[in-house]
C-alpha positions as CSV (number, residue, x, y, z in Angstrom):
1,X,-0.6,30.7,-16.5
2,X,1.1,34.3,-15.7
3,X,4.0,34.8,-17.8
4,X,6.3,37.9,-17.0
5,X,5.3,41.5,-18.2
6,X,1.7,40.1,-17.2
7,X,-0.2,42.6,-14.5
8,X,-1.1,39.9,-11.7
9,X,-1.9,39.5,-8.4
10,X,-0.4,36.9,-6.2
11,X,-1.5,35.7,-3.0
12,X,1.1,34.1,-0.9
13,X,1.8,33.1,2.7
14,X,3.6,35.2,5.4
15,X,5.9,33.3,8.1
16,X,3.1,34.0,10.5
17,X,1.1,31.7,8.3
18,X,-1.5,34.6,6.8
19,X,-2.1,35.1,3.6
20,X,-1.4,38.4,1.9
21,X,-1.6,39.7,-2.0
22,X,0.9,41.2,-3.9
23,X,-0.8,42.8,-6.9
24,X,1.7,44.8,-10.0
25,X,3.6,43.4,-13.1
26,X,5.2,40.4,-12.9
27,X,8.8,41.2,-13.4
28,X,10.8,38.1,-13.4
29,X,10.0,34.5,-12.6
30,X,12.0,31.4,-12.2
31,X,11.5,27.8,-10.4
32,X,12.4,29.6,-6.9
33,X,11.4,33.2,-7.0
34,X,8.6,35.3,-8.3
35,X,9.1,39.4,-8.6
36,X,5.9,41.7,-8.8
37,X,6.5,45.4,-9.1
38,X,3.6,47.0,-7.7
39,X,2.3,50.3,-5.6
40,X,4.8,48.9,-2.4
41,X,8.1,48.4,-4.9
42,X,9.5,45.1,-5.3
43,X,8.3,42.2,-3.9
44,X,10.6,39.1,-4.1
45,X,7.8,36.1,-3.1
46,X,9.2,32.2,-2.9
47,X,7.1,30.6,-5.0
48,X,6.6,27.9,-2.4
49,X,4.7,30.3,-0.4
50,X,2.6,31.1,-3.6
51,X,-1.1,29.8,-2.7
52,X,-2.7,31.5,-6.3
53,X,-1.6,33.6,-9.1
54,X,-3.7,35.1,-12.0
55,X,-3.3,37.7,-14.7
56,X,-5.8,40.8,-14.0
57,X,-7.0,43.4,-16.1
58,X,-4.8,46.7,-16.4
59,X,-5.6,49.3,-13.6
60,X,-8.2,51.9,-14.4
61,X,-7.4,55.2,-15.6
62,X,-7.5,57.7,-12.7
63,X,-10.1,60.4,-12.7
């Protein structure tokens, strides 16, 4: 189960049916609306379009 402040990835389905990721911290969540703030800024993603969602591991250190 994500739970907000959790660094996730969400994959989720576009109108034109394909299936994309969104991948940050989860920001809010409610029964409608899930917000991850990642590398592309906010993303606002109906959770009826939601297909998975799981916590991941912080991102590595950069070199």
């Amino acid at each position: 189960m994500v739970k907000v402040g959790d660094r996730v990835v969400v994959r989720y389905r576009l109108a034109t049916g394909q299936a994309t990721d969104a991948l940050g911290m989860l920001v809010s969540a409610d029964a409608t609306t899930l917000t991850v703030d990642g590398k592309r800024g906010r993303e606002h993603i109906s959770v009826s379009q939601v297909i998975a969602a799981k916590v991941v591991p912080p991102a590595p250190a950069p070199r």
